[in-house]
Wavefront OBJ file of the C-alpha trace (Angstrom):
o trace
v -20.736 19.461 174.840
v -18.899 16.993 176.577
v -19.175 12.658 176.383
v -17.723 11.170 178.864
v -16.144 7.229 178.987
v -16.659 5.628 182.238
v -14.122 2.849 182.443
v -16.168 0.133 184.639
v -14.171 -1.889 187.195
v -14.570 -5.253 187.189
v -13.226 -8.364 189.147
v -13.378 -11.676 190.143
v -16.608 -11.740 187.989
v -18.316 -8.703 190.001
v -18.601 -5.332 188.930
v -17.214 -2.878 191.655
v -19.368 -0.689 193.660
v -16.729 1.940 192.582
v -18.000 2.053 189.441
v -21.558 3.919 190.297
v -19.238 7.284 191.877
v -17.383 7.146 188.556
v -21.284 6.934 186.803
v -22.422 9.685 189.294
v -19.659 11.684 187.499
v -20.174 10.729 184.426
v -24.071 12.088 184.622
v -22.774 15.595 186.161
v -20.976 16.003 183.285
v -23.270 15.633 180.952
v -25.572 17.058 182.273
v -23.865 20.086 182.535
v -22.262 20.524 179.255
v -25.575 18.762 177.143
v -23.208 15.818 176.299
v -23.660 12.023 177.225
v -22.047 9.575 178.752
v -21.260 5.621 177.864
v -19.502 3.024 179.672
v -16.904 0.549 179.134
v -16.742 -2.938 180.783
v -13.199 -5.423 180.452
v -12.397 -8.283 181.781
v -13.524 -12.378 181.214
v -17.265 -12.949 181.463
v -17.811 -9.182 181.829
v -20.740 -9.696 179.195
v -22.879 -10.731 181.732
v -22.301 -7.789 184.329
v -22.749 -5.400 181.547
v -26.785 -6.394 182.055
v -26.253 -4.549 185.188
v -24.713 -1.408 183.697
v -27.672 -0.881 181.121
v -29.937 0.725 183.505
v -28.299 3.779 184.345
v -29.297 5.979 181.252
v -25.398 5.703 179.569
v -25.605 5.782 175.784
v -24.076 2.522 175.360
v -22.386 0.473 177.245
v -19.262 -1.188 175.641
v -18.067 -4.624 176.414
v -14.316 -6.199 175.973
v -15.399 -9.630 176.656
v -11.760 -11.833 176.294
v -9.943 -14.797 177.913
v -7.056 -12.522 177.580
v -8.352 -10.707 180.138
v -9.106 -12.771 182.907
v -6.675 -11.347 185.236
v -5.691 -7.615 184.859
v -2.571 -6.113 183.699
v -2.292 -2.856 183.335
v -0.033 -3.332 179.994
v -3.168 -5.554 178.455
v -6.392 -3.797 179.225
v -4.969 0.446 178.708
v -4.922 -0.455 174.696
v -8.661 -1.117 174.732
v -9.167 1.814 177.058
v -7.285 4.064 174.795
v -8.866 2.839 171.229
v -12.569 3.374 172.919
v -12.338 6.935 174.311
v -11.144 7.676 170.610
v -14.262 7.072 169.675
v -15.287 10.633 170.333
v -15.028 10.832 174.019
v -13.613 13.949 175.702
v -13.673 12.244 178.926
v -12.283 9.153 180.449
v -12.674 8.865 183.817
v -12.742 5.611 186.520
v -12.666 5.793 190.529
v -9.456 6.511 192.498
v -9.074 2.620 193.504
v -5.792 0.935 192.886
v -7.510 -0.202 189.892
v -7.800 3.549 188.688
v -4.543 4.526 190.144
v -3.074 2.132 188.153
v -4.608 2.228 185.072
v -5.920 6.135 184.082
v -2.020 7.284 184.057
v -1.313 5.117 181.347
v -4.579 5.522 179.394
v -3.537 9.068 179.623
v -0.202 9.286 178.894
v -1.134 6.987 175.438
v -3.573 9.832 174.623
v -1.473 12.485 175.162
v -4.291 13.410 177.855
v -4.256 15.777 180.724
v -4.523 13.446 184.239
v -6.669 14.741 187.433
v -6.789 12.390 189.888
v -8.346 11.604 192.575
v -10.817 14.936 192.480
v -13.412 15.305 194.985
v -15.917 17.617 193.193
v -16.714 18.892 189.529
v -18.205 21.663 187.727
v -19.142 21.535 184.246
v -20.988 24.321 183.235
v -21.196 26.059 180.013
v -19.135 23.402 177.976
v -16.504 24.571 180.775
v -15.341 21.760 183.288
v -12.976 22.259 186.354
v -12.056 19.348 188.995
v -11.640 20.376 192.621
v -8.883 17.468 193.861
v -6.561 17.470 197.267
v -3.246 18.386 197.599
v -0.600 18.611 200.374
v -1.815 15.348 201.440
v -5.166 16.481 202.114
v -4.440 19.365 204.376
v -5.775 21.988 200.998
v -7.757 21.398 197.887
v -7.673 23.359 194.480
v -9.333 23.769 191.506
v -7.483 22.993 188.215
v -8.725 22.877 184.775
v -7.606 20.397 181.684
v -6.678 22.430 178.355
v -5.967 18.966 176.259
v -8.757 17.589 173.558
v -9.476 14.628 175.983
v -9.036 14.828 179.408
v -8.549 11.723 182.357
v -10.070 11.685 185.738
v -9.996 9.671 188.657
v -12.631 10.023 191.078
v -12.884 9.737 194.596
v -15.287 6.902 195.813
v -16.425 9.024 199.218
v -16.974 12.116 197.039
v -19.467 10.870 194.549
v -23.007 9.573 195.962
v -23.134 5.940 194.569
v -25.349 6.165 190.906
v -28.684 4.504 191.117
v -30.583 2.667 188.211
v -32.771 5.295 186.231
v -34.913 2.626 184.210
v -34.265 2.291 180.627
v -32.107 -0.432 178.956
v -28.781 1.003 177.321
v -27.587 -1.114 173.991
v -24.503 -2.892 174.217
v -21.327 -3.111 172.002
v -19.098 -5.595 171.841
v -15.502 -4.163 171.335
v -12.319 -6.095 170.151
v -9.408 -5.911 172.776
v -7.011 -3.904 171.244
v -3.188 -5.821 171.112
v -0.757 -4.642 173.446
v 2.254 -2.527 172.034
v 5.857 -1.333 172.927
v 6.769 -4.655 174.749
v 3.879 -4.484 176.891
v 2.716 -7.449 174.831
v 5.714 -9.728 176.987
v 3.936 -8.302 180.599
v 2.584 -11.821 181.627
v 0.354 -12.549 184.707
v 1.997 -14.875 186.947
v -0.249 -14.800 190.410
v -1.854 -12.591 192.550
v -1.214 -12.836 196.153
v -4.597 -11.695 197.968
v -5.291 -11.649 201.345
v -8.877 -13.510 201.988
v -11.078 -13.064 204.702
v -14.923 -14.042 205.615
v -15.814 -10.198 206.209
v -16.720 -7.569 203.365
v -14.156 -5.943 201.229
v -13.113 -2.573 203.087
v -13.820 0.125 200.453
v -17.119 -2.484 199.541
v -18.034 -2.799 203.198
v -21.353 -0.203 204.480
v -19.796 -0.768 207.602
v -16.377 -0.424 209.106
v -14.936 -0.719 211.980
v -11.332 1.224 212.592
v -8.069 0.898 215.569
v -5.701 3.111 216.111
v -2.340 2.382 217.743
v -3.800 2.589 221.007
v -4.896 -0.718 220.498
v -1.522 -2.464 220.835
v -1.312 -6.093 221.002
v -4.642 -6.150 221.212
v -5.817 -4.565 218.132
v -7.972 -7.923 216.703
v -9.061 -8.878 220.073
v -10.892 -6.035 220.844
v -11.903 -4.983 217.323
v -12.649 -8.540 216.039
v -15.811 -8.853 217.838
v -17.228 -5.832 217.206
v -16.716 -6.208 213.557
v -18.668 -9.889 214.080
v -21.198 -8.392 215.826
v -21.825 -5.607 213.090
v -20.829 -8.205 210.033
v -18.381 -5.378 209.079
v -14.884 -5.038 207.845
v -11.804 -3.911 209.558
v -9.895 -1.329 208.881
v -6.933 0.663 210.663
v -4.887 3.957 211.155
v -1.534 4.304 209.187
v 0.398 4.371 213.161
v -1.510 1.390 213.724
v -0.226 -0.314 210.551
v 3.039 1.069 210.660
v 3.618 -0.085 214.152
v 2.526 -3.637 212.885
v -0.405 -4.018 215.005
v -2.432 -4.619 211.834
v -1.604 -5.504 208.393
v -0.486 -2.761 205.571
v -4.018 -3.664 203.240
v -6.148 -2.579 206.344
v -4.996 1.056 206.352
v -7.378 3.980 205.306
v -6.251 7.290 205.058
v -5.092 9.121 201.951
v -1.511 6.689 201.423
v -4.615 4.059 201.912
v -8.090 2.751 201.196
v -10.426 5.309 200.601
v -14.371 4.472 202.016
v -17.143 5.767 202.501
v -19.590 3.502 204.756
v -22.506 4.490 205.782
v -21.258 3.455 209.442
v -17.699 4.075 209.982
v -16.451 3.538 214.015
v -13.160 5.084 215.022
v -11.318 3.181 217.749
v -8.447 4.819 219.534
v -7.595 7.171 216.550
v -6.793 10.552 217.340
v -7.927 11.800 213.638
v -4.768 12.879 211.514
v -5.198 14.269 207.972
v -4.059 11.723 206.183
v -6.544 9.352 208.312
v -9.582 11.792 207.527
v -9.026 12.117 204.135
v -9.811 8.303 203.798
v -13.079 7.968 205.226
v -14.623 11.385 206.541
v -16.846 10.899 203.372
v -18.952 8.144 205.964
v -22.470 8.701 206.548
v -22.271 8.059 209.790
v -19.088 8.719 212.479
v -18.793 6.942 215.722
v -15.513 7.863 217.858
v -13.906 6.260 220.997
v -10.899 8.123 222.282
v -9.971 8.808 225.903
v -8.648 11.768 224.760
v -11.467 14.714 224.811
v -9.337 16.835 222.995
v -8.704 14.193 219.868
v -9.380 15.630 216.623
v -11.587 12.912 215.049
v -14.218 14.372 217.655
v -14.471 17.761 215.146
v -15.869 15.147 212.325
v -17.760 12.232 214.542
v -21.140 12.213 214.727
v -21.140 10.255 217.895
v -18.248 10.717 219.969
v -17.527 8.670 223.725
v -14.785 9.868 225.358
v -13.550 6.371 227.413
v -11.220 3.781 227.971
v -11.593 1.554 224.975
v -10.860 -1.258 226.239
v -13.781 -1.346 229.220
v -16.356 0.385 226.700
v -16.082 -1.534 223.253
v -16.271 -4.915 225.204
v -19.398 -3.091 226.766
v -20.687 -2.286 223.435
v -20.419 -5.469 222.171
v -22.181 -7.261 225.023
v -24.900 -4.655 224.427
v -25.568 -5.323 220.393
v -25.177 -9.000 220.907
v -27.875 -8.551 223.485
v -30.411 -6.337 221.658
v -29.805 -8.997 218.390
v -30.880 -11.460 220.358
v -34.290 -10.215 221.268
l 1 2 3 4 5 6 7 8 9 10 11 12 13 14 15 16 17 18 19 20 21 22 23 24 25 26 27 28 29 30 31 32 33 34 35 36 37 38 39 40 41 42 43 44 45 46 47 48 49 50 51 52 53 54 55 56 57 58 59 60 61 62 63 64 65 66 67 68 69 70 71 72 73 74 75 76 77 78 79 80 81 82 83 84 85 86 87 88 89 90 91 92 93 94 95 96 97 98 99 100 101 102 103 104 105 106 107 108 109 110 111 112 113 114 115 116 117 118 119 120 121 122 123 124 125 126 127 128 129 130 131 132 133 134 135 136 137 138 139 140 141 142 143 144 145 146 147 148 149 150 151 152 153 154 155 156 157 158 159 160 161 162 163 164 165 166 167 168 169 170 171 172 173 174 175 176 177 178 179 180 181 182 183 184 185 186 187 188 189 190 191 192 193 194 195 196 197 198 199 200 201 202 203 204 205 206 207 208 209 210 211 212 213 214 215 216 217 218 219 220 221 222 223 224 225 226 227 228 229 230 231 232 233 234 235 236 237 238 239 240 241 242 243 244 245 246 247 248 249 250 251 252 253 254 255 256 257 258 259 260 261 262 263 264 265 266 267 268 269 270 271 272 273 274 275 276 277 278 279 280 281 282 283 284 285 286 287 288 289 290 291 292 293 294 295 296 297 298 299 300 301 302 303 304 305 306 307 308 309 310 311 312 313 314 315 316 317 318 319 320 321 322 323 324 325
């Protein structure tokens, strides 16, 4: 038997959409090992989102409701992590966002924890659990198996079907925010620089739209009204970011964003490993390449094999016009 501790991710007074793959989790492992699972929500005015958490059948959901933790520091919110999953959890797990990426290696290292992150698949059967994760960036997986008492996951948003509400109403626990130790208690939150913008957040977004470095110069001009037309974020290859076509926090790939859409469009990327590994989990693939032979036609489900810069103006003359009827 197995509980698990799903460690909620919260922000900006909205609960992450990250948070139901970590759930989805969460409920495989309980499932298969008889256990259950509870949840744990941090972060200023996180009482109220913890309404929304009760619903999906956890034991309890736990809330670290503070003004200490209106903005998040690693250093401040690990503590409170730590002291809950010693309340007889043998797993602590969160998705593979910064947020997780950031956090779970501490949380484990505090526990004295085995750490598997970003995994892609788990099997928990007969009180026996064993994460499938990627290595090599992306280009193999493995399976590997924790021996510690508690064990830390990270989870990969694109890998987990989103949780849905199963009816119920889970109680919920207020939790004291445990003090910060070994001069982490001097780690002070001085700003956070955040780039805004009037479309969805990219690993939020259920659709995306994606340019390679065959875009150029004109990588917003041509991909900017598509993404109107479709209200969807933006996104972009690594070569398109690293050739400074588009900005660094636009990149998906495995050294980016992870997402999982359920309409991702591929624009002038030829479909690298590291690119796949951040968004092949879509529901639906649409690729534009002039190159027949790219490799991001193996995983489309649509491909068109053109000059992007006749057909996407095309295509958005074509949605604005069927919107408008």
């Amino acid at each position: 038997m197995a509980n698990v501790l799903v460690v909620a991710e919260f922000s900006e007074g909205k609960l992450k959409k990250t948070t139901h793959s970590a759930i989805t989790f969460a409920q495989t492992v309980a499932k298969g090992t008889s256990g259950a699972f509870s949840i744990l929500i941090l972060g200023a005015g996180a009482k109220a989102a913890a309404q929304e958490l009760a619903g999906f059948g956890a034991a309890k959901v736990f809330v670290a409701d503070d003004t200490n933790l209106a903005h998040y520091v690693c250093e401040r919110y690990a503590p409170t992590v730590v002291a809950t999953a010693k309340k007889g959890f043998d797993v602590a797990v969160t998705a593979a966002s910064a947020y997780g990426k950031d956090l779970m290696p501490r949380v484990a290292a505090a526990l004295d924890a085995g750490y598997a992150n970003d995994i892609s698949l788990v099997k928990a059967e007969g009180g026996k659990i064993t994460y499938k994760r990627p290595m090599f960036a992306g280009n193999a997986y493995g399976w590997c198996e924790i021996t510690t008492p508690v064990q830390v996951v990270s989870v990969r948003q694109s890998e987990f079907t989103a949780a849905q509400p199963s009816g119920g109403s889970s109680p919920i626990e207020p939790v004291s925010i445990a003090p910060p130790g070994g001069g982490a208690d001097r780690v002070e939150f001085v700003s956070f620089d955040q780039v805004k913008s009037e479309r969805p957040e990219l690993t939020e977004a259920s659709v995306v739209v994606s340019g390679g470095r065959a875009l150029k110069e004109r990588f917003k001009e041509v991909l900017d009204p598509l993404a109107d037309a479709l209200g969807a974020a933006v996104g972009a290859s690594r070569a398109a970011c690293d050739a400074g076509y588009a900005p660094s926090d636009l990149q998906v790939g495995q050294t980016g964003k992870v997402v999982a859409p359920k309409l991702y469009f591929a624009i002038g990327i030829s479909g690298a490993i590291q690119h796949l590994a951040g968004m092949k989990g879509s529901k639906v693939i649409v690729a534009v390449n002039k190159d027949a032979e790219a490799p991001i036609f193996q995983v489309a489900d649509y491909g068109l094999v053109a000059d992007l810069f006749q057909a996407i103006p095309q295509l958005v003359k074509e949605i604005r016009r069927v919107k408008a009827l």
